[in-house]
N, CA and C atoms as a LAMMPS dump frame, in Angstrom:
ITEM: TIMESTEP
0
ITEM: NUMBER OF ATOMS
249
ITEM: BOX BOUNDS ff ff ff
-5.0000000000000000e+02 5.0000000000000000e+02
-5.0000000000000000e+02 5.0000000000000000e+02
-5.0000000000000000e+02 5.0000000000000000e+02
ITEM: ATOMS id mol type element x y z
1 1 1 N 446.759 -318.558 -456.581
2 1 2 C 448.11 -318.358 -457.068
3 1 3 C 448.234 -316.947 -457.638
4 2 1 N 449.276 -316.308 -457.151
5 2 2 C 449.235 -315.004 -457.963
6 2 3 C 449.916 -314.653 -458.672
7 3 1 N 449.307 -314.159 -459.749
8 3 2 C 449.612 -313.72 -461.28
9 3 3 C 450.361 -312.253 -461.299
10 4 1 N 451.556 -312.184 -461.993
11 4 2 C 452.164 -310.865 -462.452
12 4 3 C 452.046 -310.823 -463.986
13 5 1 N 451.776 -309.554 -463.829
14 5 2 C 451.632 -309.048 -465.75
15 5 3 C 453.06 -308.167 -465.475
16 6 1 N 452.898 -307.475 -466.671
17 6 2 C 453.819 -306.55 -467.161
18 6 3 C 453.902 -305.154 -466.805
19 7 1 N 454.672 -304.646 -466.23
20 7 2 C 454.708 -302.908 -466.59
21 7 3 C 455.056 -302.415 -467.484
22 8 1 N 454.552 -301.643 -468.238
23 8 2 C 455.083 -301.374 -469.754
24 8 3 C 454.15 -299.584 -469.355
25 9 1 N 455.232 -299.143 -469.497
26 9 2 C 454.987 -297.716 -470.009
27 9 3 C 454.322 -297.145 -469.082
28 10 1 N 453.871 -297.337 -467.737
29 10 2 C 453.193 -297.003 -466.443
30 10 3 C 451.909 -298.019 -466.148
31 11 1 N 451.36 -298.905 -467.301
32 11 2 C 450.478 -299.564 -467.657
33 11 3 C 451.061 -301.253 -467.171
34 12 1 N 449.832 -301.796 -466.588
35 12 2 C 450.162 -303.235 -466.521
36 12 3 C 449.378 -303.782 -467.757
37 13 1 N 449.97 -304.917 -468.159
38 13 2 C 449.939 -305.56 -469.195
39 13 3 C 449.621 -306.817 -469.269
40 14 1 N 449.217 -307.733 -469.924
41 14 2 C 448.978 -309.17 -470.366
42 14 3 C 449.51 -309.623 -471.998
43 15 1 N 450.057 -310.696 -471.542
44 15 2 C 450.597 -311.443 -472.66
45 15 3 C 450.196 -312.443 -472.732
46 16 1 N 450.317 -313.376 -474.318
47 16 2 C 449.099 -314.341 -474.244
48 16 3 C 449.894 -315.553 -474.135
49 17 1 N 451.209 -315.338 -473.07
50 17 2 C 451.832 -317.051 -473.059
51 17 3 C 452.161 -316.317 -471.294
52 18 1 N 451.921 -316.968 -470.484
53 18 2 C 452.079 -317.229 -468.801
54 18 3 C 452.36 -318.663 -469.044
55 19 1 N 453.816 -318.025 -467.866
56 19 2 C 454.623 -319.283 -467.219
57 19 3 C 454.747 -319.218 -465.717
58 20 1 N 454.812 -320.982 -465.599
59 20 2 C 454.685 -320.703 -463.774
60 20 3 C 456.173 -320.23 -463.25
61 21 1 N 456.59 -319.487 -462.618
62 21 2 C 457.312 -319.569 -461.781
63 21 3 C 457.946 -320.436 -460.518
64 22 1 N 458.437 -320.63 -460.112
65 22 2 C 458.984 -321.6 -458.806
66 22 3 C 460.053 -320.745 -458.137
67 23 1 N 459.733 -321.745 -456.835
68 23 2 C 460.804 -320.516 -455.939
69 23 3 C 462.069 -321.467 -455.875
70 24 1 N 462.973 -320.673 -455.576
71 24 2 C 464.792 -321.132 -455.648
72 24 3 C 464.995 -322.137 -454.674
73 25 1 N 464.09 -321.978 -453.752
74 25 2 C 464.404 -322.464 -452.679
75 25 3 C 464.049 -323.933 -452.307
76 26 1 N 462.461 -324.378 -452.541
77 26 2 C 462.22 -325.906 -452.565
78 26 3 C 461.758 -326.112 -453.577
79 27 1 N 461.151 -324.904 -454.792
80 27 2 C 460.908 -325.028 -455.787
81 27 3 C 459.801 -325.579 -456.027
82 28 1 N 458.967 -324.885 -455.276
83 28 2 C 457.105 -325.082 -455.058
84 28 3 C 456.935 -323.572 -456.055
85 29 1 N 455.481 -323.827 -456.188
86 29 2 C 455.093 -323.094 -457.128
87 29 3 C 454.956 -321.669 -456.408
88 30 1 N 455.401 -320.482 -456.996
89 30 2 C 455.474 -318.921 -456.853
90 30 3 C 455.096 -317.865 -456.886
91 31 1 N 454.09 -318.434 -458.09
92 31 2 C 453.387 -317.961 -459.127
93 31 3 C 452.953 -318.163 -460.68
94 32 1 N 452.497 -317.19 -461.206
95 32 2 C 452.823 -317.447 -462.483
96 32 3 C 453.095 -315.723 -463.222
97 33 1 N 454.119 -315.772 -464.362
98 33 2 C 453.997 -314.105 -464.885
99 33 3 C 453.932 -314.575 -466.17
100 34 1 N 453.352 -313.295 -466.924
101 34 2 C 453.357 -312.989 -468.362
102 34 3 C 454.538 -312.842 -469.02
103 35 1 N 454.466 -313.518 -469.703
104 35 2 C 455.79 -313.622 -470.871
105 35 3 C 455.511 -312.904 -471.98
106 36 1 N 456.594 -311.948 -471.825
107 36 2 C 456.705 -310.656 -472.559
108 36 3 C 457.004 -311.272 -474.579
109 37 1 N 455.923 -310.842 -475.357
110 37 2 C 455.826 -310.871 -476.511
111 37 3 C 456.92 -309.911 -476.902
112 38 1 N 457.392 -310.197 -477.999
113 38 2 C 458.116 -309.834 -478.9
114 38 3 C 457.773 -307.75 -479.188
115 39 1 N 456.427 -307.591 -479.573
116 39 2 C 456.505 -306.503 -479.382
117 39 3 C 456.216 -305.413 -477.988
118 40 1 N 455.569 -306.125 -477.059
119 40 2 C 455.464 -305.533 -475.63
120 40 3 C 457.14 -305.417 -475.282
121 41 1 N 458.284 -305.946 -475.7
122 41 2 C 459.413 -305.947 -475.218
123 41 3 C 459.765 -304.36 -476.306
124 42 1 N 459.507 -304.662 -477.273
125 42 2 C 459.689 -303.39 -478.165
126 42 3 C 459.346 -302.129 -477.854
127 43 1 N 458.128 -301.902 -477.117
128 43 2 C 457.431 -300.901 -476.748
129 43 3 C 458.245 -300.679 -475.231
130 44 1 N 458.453 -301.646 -474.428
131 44 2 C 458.984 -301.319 -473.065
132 44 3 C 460.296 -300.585 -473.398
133 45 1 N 460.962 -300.996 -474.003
134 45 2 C 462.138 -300.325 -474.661
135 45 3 C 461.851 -298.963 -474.958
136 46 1 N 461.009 -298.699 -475.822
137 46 2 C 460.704 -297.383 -476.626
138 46 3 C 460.909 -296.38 -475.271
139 47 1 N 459.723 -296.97 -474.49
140 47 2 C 459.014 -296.267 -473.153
141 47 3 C 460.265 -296.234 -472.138
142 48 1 N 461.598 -296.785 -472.163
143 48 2 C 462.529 -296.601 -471.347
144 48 3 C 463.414 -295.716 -471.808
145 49 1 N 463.772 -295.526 -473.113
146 49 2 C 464.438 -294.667 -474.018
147 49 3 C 463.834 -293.023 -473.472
148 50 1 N 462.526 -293.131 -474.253
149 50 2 C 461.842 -291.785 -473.658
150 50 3 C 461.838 -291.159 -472.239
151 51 1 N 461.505 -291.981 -471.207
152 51 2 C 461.885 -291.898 -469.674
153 51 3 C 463.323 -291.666 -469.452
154 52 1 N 464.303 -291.904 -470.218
155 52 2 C 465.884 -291.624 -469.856
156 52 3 C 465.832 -290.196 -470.854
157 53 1 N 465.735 -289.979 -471.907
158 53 2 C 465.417 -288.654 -472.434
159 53 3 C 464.741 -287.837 -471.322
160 54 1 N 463.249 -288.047 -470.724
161 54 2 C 463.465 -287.197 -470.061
162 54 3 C 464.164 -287.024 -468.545
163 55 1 N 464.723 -287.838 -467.902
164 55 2 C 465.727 -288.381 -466.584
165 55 3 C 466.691 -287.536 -466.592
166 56 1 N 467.422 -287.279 -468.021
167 56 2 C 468.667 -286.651 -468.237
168 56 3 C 468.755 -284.935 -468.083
169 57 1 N 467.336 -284.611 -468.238
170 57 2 C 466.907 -283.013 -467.988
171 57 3 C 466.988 -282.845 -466.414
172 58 1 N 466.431 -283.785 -465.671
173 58 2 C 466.551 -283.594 -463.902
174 58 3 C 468.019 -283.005 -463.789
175 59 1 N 468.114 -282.194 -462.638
176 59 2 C 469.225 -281.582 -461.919
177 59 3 C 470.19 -283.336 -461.261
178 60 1 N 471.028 -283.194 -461.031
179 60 2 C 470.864 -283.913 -459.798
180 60 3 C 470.87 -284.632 -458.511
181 61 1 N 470.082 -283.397 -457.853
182 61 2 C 468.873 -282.731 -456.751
183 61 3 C 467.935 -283.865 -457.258
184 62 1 N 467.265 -283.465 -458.339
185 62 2 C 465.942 -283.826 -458.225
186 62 3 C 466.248 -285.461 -458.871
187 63 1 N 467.127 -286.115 -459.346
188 63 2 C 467.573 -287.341 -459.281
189 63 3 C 467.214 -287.712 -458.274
190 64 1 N 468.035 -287.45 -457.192
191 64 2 C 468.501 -287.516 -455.881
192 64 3 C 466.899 -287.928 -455.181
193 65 1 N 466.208 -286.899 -455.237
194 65 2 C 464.815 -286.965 -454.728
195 65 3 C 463.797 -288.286 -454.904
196 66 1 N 464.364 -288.423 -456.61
197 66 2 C 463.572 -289.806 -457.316
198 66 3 C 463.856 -290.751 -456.548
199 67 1 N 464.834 -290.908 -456.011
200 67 2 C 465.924 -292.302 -455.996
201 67 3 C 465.181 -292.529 -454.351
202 68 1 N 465.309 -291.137 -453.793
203 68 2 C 464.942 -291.14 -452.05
204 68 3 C 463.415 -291.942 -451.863
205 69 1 N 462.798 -291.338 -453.145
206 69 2 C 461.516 -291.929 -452.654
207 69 3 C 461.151 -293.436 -453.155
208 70 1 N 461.389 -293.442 -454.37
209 70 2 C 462.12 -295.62 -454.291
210 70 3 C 462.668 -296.128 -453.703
211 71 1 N 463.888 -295.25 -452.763
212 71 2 C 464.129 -296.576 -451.847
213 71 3 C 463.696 -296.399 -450.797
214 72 1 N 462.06 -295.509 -450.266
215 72 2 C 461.323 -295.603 -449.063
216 72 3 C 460.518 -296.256 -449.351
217 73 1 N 459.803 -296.552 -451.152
218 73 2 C 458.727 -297.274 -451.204
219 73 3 C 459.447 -298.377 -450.721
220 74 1 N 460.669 -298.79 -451.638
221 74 2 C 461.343 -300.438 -451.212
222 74 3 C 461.054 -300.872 -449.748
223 75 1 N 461.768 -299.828 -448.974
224 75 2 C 462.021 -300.005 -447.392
225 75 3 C 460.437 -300.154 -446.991
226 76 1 N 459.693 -299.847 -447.497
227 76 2 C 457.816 -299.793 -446.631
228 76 3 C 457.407 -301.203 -447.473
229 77 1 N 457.864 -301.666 -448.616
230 77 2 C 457.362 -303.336 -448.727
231 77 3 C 458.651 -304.257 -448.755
232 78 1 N 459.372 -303.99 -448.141
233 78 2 C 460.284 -304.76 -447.775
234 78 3 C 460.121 -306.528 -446.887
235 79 1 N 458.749 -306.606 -446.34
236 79 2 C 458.496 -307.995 -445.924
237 79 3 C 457.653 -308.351 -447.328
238 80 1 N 457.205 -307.613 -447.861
239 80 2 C 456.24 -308.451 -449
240 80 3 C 457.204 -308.299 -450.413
241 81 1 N 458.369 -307.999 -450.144
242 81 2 C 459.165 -308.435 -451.214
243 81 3 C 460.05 -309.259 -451.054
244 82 1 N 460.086 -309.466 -449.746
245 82 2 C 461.452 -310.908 -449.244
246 82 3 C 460.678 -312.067 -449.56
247 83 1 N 459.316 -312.481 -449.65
248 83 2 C 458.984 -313.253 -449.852
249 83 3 C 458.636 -314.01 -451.429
């Protein structure tokens, strides 16, 4: 079964309460992810604040560039994210 942690700050993460997931669909099991503690939610915050501080310095050109290359990663796992 596979497990998702957290991204927090470029870093994956663990929290000490995991819940299973289920899918929408027949509602068999999905997985399971980490359930974001009280302060890992605090810190993801911090770490999104700072990342938009610096976002807001880009031209944007170089927005533009960010955005191009997320939605080629998207488009290159696009079967392993439909699922």
């Amino acid at each position: 079964m596979k497990e998702y942690r957290l991204l927090i700050d470029g870093e994956w993460k663990e929290s000490g309460q995991v819940r299973d997931i289920q899918s929408p669909f027949d509602r068999s099991s999905a997985g399971k992810v980490h359930w974001a503690e009280r302060s890992q939610v605090e810190e993801a915050l911090a770490a999104a604040e700072r990342a938009f501080v610096e976002t807001r310095k880009l031209s944007g050109y170089e927005r533009s560039q960010a955005l191009a290359k997320i939605s080629q990663g998207i488009k290159n796992r696009k079967e392993e994210l439909a699922r």
